[in-house]
Rosetta silent file (secondary structure, phi, psi, omega in degrees, C-alpha in Angstrom):
SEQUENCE: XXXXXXXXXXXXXXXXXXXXXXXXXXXXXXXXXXXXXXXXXXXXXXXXXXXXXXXXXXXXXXXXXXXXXXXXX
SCORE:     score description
SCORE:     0.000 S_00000001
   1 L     0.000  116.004  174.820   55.209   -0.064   57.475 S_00000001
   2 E   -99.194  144.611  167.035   54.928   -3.056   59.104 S_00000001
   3 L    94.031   19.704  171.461   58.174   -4.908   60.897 S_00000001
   4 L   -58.528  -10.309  151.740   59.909   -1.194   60.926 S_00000001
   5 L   -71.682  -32.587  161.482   62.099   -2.494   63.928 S_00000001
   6 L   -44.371  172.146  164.170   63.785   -5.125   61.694 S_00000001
   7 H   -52.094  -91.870 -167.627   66.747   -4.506   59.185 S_00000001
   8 H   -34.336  -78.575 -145.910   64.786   -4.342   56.222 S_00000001
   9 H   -84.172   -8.766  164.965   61.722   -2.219   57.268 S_00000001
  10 H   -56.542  -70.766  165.430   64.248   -0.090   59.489 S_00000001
  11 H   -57.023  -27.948  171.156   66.217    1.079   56.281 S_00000001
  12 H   -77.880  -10.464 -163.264   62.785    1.463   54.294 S_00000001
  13 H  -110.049  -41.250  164.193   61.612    3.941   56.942 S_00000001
  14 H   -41.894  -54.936 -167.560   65.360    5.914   56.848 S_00000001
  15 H   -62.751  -35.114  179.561   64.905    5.987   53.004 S_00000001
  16 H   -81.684   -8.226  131.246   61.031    7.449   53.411 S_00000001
  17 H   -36.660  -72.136  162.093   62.739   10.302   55.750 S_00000001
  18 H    -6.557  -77.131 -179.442   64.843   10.678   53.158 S_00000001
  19 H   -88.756  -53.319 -166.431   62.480   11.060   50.380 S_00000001
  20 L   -72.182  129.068  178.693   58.933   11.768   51.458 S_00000001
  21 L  -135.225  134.519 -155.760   58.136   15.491   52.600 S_00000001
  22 L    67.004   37.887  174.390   54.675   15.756   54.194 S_00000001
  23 E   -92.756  157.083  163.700   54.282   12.182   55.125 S_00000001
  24 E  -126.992   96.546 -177.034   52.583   10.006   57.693 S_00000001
  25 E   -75.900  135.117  173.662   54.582    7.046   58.837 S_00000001
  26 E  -147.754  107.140 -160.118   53.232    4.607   60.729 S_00000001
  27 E   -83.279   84.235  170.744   55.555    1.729   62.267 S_00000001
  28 E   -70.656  132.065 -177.856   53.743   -1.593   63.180 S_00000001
  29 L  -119.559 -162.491   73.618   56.070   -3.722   65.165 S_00000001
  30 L  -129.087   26.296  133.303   55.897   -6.403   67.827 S_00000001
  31 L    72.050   43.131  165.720   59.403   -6.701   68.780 S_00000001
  32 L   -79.839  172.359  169.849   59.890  -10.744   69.142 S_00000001
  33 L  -103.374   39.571 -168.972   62.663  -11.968   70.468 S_00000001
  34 L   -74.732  -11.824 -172.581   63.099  -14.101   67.239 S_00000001
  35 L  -160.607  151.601  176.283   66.616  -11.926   67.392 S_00000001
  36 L   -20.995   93.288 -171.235   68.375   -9.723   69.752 S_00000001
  37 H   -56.093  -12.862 -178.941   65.260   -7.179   71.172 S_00000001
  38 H   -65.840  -52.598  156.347   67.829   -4.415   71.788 S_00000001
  39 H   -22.698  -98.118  168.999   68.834   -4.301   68.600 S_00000001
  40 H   -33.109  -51.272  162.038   65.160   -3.211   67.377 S_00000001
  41 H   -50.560  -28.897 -168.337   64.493   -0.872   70.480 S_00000001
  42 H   -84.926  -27.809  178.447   67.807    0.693   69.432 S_00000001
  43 H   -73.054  -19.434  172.357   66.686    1.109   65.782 S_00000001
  44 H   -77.753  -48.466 -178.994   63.148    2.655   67.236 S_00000001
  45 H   -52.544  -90.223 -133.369   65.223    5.098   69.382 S_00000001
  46 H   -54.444  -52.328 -178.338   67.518    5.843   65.973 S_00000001
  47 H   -40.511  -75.882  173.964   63.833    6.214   64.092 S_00000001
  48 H   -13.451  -50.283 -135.102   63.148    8.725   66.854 S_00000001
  49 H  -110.899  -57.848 -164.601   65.865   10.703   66.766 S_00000001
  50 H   -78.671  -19.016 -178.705   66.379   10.780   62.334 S_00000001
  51 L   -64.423  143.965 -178.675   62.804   11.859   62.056 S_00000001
  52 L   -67.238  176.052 -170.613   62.384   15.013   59.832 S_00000001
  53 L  -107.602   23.773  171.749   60.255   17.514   61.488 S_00000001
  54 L  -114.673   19.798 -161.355   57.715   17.298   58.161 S_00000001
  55 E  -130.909  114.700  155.953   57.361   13.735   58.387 S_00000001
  56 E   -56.934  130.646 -174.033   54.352   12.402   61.106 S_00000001
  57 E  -128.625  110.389 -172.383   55.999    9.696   62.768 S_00000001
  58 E  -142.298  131.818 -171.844   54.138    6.759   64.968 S_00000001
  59 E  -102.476  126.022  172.899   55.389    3.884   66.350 S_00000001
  60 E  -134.255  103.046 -176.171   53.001    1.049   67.146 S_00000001
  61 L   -47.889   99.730  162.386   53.603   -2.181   69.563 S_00000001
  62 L  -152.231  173.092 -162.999   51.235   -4.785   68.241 S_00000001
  63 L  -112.792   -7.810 -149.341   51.555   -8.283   67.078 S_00000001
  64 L  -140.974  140.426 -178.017   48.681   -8.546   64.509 S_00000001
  65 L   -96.035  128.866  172.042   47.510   -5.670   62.378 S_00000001
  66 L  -129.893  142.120 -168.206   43.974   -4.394   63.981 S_00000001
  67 H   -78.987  -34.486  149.868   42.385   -1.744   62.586 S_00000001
  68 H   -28.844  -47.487 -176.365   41.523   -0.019   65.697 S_00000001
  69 H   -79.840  -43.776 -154.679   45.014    0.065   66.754 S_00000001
  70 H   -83.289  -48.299 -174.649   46.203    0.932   63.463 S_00000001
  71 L  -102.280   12.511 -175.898   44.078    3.893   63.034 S_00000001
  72 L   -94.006   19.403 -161.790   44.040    5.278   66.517 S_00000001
  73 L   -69.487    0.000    0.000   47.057    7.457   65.978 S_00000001
């Protein structure tokens, strides 16, 4: 999921807790400051904290998707 700190990809990542059993999430981010950054850090902490304990969960700071980074989980 990329932008999973935003509204939108925040609520798509609740709903695959929700729904997905067995999963591997993986949250590309980079967290501008196009809007309040707290806001998104508070919605990564909330990810944290709502993940199921079946659901692989990894949060990744980058601004650009690289595959290295992307697959280094």
């Amino acid at each position: 999921m990329t932008g999973g700190a935003g509204f939108i990809g925040y609520h798509v990542i609740k709903r695959l807790f929700a729904d997905a059993q067995q999963s591997t999430i993986v949250n590309v981010d980079n967290v501008n400051d196009y809007y309040d950054v707290r806001l998104k850090e508070y919605r990564l902490r909330e990810l944290d904290r709502l993940k199921p304990d079946a659901i692989s969960y990894t949060f990744k700071k980058t601004f650009t998707y690289n595959e290295d980074t992307f697959f280094s989980t």
